[in-house]
ZASEKE-964696 format. One record per residue (C-alpha): residue in one letter; z, y, x. Coordinates in steps of 0.5 Angstrom, whole numbers, padded with zeros to 4 digits, always signed. Last residue first. Example, Ala and Ser with C-alpha at 12.3 -4.5 7.8 and 13.67 -1.06 7.14 Angstrom:
<recs>
s+0014-0002+0027
a+0016-0009+0025
</recs>
This chain:
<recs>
x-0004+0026-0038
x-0001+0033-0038
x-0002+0035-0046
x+0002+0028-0046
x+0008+0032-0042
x+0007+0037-0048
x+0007+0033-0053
x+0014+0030-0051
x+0018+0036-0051
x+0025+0036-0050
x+0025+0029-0045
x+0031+0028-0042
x+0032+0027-0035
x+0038+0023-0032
x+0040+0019-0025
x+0041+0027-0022
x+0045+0030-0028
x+0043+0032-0035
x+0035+0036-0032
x+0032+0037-0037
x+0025+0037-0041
x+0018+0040-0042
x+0023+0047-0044
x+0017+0050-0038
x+0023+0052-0034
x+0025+0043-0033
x+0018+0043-0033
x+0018+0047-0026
x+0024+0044-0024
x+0022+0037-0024
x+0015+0039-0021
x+0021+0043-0016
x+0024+0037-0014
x+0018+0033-0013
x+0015+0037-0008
x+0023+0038-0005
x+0022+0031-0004
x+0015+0030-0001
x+0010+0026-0006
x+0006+0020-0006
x+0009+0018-0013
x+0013+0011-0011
x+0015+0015-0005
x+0017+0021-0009
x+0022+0016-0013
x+0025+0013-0007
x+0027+0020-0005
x+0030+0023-0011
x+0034+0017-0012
x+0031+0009-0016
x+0033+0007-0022
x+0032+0013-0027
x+0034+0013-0034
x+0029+0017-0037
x+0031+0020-0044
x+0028+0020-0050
x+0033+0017-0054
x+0029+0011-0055
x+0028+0009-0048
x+0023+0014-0043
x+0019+0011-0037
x+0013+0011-0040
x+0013+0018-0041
x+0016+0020-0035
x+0011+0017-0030
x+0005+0020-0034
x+0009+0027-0034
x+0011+0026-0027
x+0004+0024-0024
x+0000+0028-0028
x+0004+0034-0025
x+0003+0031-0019
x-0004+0031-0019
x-0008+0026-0022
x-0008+0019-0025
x-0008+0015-0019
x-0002+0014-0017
x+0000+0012-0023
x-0005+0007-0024
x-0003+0005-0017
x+0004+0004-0019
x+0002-0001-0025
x-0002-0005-0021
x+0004-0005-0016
x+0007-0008-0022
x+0004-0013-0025
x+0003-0015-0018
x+0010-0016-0018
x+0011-0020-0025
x+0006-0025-0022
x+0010-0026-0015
x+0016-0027-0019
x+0013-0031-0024
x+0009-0036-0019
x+0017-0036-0016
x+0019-0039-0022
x+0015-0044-0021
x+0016-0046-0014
x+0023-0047-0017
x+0022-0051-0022
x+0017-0055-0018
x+0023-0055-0012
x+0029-0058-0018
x+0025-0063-0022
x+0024-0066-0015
x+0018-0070-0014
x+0022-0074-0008
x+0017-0073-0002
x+0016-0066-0004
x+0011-0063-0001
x+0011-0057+0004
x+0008-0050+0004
x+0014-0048-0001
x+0020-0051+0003
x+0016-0051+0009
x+0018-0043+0009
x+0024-0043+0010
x+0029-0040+0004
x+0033-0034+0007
x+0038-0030+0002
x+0041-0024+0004
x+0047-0020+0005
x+0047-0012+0007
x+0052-0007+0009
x+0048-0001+0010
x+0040+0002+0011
x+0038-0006+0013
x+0031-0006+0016
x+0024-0010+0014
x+0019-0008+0018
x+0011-0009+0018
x+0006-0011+0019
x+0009-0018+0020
x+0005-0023+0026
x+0001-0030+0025
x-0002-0029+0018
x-0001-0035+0014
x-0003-0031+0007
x+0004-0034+0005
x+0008-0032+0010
x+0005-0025+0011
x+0005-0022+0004
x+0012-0026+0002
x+0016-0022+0007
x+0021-0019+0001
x+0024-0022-0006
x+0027-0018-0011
x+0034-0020-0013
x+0038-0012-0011
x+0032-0007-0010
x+0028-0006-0004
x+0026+0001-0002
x+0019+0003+0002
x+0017+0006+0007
x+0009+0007+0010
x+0006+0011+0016
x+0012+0012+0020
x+0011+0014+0026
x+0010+0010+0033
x+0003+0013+0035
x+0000+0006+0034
x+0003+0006+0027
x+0009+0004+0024
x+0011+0000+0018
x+0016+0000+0012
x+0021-0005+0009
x+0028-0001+0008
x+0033-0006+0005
x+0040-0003+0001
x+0045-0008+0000
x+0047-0014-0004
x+0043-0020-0005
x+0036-0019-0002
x+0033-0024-0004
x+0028-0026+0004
x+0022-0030+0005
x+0022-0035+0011
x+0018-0036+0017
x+0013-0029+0019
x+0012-0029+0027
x+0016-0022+0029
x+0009-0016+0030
x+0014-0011+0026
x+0020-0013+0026
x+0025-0018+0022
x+0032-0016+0018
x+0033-0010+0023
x+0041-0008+0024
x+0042-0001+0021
x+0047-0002+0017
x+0050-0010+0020
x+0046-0015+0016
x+0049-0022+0013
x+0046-0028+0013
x+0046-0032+0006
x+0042-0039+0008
x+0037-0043+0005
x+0035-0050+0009
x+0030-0050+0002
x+0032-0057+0001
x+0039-0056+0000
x+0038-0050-0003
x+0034-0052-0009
x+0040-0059-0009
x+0045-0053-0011
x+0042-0050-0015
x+0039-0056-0019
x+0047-0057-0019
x+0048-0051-0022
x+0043-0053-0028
x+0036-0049-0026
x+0033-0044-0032
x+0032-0038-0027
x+0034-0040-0019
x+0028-0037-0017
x+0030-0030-0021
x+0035-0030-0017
x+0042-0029-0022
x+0045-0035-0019
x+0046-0033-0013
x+0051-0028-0015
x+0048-0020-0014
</recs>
């Protein structure tokens, strides 16, 4: 992904662009495959874009396991929960699962005022009110998901408002990141898939695919 398609940057001239990360002291810095981006407990300073690669932010316990892991996509932000709460430690981590390249802005770039009023800074802060706007929207939406049911519920709501025109869900995420965002394991979500898949309820095209066959039988689910 291009700078220029960050969200932040949304209706900025190149050369507003450019002066944002000036005054930001952004950087793009690149991570090794599993090379950690910030650790648990590491003092919050910037907020990353990932830019290019594959990002897992997750959480360990006092046991050293594994309580929370989810995935970043390509342009979306990550590390804003602590650095904007001025909270003194990340509760979490965030760690490169290949070749990666991100965008780091500092943190005085948002908390700071602007000496000049910059055109430039309050369109970027402005857009960055809509990025954290649009993922709230849909972590609300996550929950009522999460919350409709057992996995059979979850599946079908999850697939019914997923669907395009044709009927078909074109997945954004692998098996293993959509049973996340289901709380779920793998081969539960598997066999679910499987189970409507017998039922007629909808097939299985190939592993970014699944098209509805019968739509009234996954509405009888919710």
């Amino acid at each position: 992904m291009k700078l220029e398609q960050l969200q932040i940057f949304q209706n900025l001239t190149e050369e507003e662009m450019q002066k944002s990360l000036v005054c930001s002291q952004a950087v793009i810095r690149k991570y090794r495959k599993n090379q950690y981006i910030f650790r648990q407990g590491e003092y919050p300073e910037k907020l990353y874009f990932l830019l290019n690669g594959d990002v897992e932010v997750g959480s360990i316990n006092l046991n050293g396991k594994v309580t929370r892991i989810s995935k970043v996509a390509e342009g979306e932000d990550f590390g804003e929960i602590e650095l904007f709460l001025h909270q003194p430690a990340y509760s979490g981590y965030a760690k490169a699962k290949s070749e990666t390249k991100v965008l780091e802005v500092s943190k005085s770039f948002f908390g700071g005022k602007c000496e000049k009023n910059c055109v430039h800074h309050s369109k970027v802060v402005f857009n960055m009110l809509q990025v954290f706007a649009e993922k709230a929207d849909k972590n609300n939406h996550q929950i009522e998901v999460l919350t409709s049911g057992n996995l059979r519920q979850r599946v079908a709501i999850f697939l019914l408002e997923s669907c395009g025109l044709n009927d078909k869900v074109h997945l954004q995420m692998n098996r293993e990141d959509l049973a996340l965002y289901l709380n779920t394991t793998r081969p539960s979500l598997s066999r679910m898939l499987l189970t409507l898949q017998e039922e007629g309820s909808i097939r299985l095209t190939d592993r970014k695919t699944i098209e509805i066959l019968d739509y009234e039988a996954l509405q009888l689910e919710e």
